[in-house]
N, C-alpha and C positions, 0 to 999 in steps of 0.2 A: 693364864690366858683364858678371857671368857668367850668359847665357843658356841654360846645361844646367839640364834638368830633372833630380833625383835617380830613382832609378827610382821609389823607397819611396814619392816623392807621386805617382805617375806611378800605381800598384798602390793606393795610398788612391782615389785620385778613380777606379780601375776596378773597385773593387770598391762604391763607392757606386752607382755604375753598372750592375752587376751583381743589387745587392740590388734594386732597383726596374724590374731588366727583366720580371720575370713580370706585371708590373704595368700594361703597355706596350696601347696602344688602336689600332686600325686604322681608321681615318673611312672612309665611303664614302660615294655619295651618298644612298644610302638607309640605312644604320644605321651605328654604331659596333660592333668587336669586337674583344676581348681579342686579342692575337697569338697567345697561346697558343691561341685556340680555331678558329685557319685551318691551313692546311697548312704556314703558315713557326715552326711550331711549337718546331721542330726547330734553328731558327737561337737563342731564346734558350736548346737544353740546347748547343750546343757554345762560347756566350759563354759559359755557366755552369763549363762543362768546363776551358775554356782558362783561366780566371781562377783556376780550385783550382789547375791544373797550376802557374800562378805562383806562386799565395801558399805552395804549397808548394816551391817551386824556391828563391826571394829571400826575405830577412829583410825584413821591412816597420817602419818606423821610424816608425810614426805615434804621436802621443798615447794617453795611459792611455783618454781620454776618446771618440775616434774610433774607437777597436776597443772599447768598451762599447759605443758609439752602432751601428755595424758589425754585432758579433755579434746583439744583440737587431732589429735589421732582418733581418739571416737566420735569426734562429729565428722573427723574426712574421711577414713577407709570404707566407708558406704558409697562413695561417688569413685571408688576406687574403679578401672574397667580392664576389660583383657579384649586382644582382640586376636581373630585369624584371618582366614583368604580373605571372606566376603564380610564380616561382620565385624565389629564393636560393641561389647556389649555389657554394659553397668551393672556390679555389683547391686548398687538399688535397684535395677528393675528387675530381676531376677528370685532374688531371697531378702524376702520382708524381713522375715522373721530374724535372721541376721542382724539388718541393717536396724532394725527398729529397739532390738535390745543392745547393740551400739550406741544408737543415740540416746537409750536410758541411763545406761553407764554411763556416758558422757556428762548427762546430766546431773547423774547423782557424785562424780568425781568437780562439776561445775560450784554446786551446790556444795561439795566440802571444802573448795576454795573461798568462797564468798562469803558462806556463815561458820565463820569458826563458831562450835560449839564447847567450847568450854568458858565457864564463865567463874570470875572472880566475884568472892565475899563483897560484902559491900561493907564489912567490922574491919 
């Protein structure tokens, strides 16, 4: 039985992972809060960081249907909002820095659907 993970699903399942970390809730005993909205704010931009740095490193070998599914989760959970008593309020207007290396991954999972780069001999 061959037990090696391939990387490609190794980079699928961390980038689904990725798409839904700004998403992420911190329980306490008196309320719930966004991660993004405490001081460890910081730990989902460099998950965010590290995951571009691969998808741009490695060819990712997933389905036509996983990088459709992929990309439109990082172009939407930016417009993603939470609300309480008085307020609603957007994940984009809040954390740039977030939303913005979101929509780069997004782009750069866009840009591995569209141009496949591997190319055949022309002999």
């Amino acid at each position: 039985m061959n037990t090696k993970i391939p990387a490609s699903r190794l980079l699928t399942g961390l980038a689904f992972f990725v798409a839904f970390l700004p998403l992420t809730f911190i329980f306490s005993s008196d309320s719930s809060r966004m991660l993004m909205d405490t001081s460890y704010s910081y730990v989902v931009w460099v998950v965010q960081a590290i995951a571009l740095f691969l998808l741009l490193l490695y060819k990712i070998k997933a389905e036509r249907k996983q990088l459709i599914a992929m990309t439109i989760l990082f172009f939407l959970i930016p417009f993603a909002f939470s609300f309480n008593d008085n307020e609603v309020s957007f994940l984009i207007l809040k954390h740039y820095t977030s939303s913005i290396l979101s929509w780069v991954i997004g782009i750069v999972l866009l840009s591995k659907l569209l141009f496949d780069t591997t190319f055949k001999s022309s002999h």
